[in-house]
C-alpha positions in Angstrom: 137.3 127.6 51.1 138.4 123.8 50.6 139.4 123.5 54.3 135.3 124.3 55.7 133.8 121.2 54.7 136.9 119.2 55.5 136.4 120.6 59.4 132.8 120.3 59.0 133.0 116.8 58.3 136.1 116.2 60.9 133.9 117.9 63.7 130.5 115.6 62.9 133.0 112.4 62.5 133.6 113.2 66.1 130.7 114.0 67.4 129.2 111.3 66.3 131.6 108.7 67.4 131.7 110.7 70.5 127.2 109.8 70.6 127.7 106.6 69.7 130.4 105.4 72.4 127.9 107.2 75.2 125.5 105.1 73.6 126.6 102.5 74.0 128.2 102.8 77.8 124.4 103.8 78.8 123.1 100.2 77.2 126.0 98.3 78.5 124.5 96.2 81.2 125.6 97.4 84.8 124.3 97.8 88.0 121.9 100.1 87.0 120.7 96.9 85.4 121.2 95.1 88.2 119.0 97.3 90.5 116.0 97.5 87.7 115.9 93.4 87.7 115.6 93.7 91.3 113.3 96.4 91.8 111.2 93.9 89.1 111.3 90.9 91.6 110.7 93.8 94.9 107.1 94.7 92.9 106.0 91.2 92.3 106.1 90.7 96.0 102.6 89.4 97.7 104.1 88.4 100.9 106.8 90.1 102.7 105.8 89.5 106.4 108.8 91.1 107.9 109.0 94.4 105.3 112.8 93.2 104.8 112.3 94.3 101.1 110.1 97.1 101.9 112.4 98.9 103.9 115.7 98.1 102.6 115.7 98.0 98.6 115.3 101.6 98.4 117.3 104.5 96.4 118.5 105.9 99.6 121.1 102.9 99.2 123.9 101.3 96.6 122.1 97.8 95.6 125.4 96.7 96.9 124.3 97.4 100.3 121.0 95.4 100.3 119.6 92.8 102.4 120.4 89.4 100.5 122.7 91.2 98.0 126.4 90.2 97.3 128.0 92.1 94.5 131.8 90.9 93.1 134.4 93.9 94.5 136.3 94.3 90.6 133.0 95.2 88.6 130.4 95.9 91.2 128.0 93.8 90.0 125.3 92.1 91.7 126.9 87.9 92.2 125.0 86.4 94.6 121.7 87.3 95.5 120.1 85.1 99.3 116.2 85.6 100.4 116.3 82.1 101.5 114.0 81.6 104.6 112.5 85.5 104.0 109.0 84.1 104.2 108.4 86.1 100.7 105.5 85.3 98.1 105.7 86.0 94.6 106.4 84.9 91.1 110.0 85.2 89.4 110.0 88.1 87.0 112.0 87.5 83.6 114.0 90.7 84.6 116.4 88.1 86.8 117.5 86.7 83.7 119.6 90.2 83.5 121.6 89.6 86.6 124.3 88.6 84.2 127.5 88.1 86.7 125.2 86.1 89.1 126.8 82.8 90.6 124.4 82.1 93.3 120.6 82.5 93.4 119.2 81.4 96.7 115.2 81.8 97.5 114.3 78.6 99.1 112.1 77.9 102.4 109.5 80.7 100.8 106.3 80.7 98.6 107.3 81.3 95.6 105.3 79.9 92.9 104.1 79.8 89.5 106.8 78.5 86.7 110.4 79.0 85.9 110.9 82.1 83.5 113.1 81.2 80.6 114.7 84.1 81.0 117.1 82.5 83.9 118.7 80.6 80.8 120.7 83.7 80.8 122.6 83.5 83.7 125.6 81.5 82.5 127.7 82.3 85.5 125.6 80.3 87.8 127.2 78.0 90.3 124.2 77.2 92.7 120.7 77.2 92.2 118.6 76.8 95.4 114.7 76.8 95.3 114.0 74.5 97.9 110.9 74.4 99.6 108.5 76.6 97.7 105.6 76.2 95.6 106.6 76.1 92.3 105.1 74.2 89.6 105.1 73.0 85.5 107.9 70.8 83.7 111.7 71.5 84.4 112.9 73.5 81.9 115.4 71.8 79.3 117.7 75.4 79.4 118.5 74.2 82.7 120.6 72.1 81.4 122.7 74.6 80.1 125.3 76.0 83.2 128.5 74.4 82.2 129.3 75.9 86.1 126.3 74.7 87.9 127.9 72.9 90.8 124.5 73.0 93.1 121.0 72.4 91.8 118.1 72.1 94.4 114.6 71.9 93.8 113.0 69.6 96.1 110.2 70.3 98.2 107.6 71.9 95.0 104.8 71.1 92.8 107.4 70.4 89.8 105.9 67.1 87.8 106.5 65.4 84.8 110.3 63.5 83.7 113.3 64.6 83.8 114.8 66.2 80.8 118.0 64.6 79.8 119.4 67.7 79.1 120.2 67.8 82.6 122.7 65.1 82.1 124.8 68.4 80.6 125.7 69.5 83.6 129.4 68.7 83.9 130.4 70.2 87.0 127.2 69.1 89.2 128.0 67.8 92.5 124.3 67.9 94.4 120.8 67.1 92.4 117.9 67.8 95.1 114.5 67.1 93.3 113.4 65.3 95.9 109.4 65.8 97.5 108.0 66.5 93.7 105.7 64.6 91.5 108.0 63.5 89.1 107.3 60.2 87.5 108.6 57.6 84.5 112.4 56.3 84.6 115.8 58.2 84.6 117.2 59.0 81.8 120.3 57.6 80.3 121.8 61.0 80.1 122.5 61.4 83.6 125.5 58.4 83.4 127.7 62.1 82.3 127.5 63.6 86.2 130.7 62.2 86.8 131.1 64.6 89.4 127.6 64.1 91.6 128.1 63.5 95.4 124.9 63.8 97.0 121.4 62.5 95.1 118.4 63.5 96.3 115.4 61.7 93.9 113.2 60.8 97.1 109.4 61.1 97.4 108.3 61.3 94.0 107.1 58.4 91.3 109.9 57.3 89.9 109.3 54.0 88.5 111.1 51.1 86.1 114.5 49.2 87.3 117.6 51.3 89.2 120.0 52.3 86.5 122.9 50.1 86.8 125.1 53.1 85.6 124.7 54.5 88.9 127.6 52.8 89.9 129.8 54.8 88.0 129.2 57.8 90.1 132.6 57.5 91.8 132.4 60.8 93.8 129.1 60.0 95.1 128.7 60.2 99.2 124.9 60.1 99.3 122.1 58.5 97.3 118.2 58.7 98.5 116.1 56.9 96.2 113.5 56.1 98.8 110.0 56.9 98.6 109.3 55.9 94.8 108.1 53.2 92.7 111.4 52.0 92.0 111.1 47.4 90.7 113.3 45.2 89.9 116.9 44.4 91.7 119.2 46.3 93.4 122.0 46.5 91.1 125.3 45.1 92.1 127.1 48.1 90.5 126.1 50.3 93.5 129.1 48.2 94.9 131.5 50.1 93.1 130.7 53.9 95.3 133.7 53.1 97.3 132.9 57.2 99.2 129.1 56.2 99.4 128.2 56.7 103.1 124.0 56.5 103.0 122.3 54.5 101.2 118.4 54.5 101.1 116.2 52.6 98.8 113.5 52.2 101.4 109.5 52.3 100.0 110.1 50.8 96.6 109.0 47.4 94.8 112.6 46.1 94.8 112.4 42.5 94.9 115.7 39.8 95.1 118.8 39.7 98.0 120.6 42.0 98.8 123.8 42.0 96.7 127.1 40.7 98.0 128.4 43.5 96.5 127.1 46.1 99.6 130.2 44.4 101.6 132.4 46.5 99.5 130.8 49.7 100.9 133.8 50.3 103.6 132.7 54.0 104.0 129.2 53.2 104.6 126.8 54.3 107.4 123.4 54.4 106.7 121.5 51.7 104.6 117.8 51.7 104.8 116.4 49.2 102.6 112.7 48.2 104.6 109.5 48.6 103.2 110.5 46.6 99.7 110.0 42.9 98.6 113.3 41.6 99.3 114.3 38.0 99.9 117.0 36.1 101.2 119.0 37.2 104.3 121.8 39.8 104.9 125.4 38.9 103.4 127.2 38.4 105.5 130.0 40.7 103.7 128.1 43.6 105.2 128.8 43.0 108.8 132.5 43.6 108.2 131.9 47.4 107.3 132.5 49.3 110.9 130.0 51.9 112.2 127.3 50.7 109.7 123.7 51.6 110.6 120.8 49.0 108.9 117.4 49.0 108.8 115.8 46.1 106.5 
């Protein structure tokens, strides 16, 4: 009679283990998950001129197989997910932040609007980070800040306002900042001297304001830097003469004031300088003539 409970107990240890490990596969994010984050963004729609999402995020097809859908071939997850130049309307729902093996979220030349969710801060795979050309407004979010992989991060051409956070001086493997065409205003912080990877710079057409950072000169990788379009004073510092890769250069439609460093001369791979529409003094250095194929507009 001993031996009843023992198998009693034996068969509900099992059973139970046997609930809790379906349990926990049917929690586990996967592309179930994927599809329901998706579906979320698909019903927040106002604007889908062309029915592209209408008629192609359905259940008659694997999410894997949707328009603007990439998904990675070893876990079938959703990676990469393109509506760029959809003519779509809408708000971000939170329910993206559950795309959890995205790398590459792409919506710009759209109307999407409203804020950031903070929900994104989830997607820790990220790698580039379009949202060009919409209508989005409010403060950049400090989490954004935190993609150790971010290499791309573009978000000119919106309502965003306010300063930059220096938190975004965290991202260590940026190579392209685009927050051009906002309304962002006051100076830059210190904390962006850590991109040591940036290549391309896009602070244009906003109201920046106080003296160019001389740090910027430390950007070594950098092949493009568009400052133009602000309320930029002071001198142009010599440091910029350090980008040795720097091929455009445009501070036009500032308050800069002083000559033009000699230090430009050392910009061999230069090609584009537009410096007009400032308060400059002094003529040209001659050091500048010696760089080949150089385009100049004072």
């Amino acid at each position: 009679m001993g031996k009843i409970p023992f198998i009693l107990a034996f068969m509900l240890s099992v059973l139970s283990s046997s609930f809790m490990a379906t349990l926990f596969v049917e929690s586990a994010p996967n592309i179930t998950t994927d599809q329901s984050a998706l579906f979320a963004l698909k019903t927040h729609l106002t604007r889908d001129p062309q029915n592209l999402l209408e008629t192609n995020w359905t259940m008659a097809t694997s999410v894997c197989n949707w328009i603007g859908v990439t998904c990675g071939s070893r876990h079938r997850r959703v990676t990469a997910l393109n509506l760029s130049g959809m003519y779509l309307a809408a708000t971000i729902p939170p329910h993206l932040g559950n795309l959890s093996f995205l790398a590459l979220l792409d919506i710009a030349h759209n109307k999407f609007h409203g804020s950031i969710p903070f929900e994104l801060c989830n997607l820790h795979r990220l790698k580039y980070l379009n949202f060009c050309n919409n209508s989005f407004s409010g403060e950049i979010p400090s989490w954004l800040g935190s993609f150790p992989q971010l290499e791309s991060l573009r978000l000119g051409i919106n309502n965003f306002y306010a300063t930059i956070p220096p938190h975004l001086g965290n991202l260590s493997s940026l190579a392209l900042l685009d927050i051009a065409y906002n309304k962002f205003h006051g100076s830059i912080p210190f904390e962006l001297c850590n991109l040591h990877r940036l290549k391309y710079l896009y602070f244009l057409n906003n109201s920046f304001s106080g003296e160019i950072p001389s740090w910027f000169g430390s950007f070594s990788q950098l092949e493009l830097l568009r400052l133009d379009g602000n309320n930029f004073s002071g001198v142009i510092p010599s440091s910029l003469g350090n980008l040795s890769k720097l091929e455009a250069l445009s501070l036009y439609g500032n308050n800069l004031k002083g000559k033009i460093p000699i230090t430009v001369g050392n910009l061999s791979n230069l090609e584009w300088l537009f410096l007009n529409h400032n308060q400059l003094s002094g003529s040209m250095p001659y050091s500048i003539f010696n760089i080949s194929s150089l385009h100049v507009e004072c």
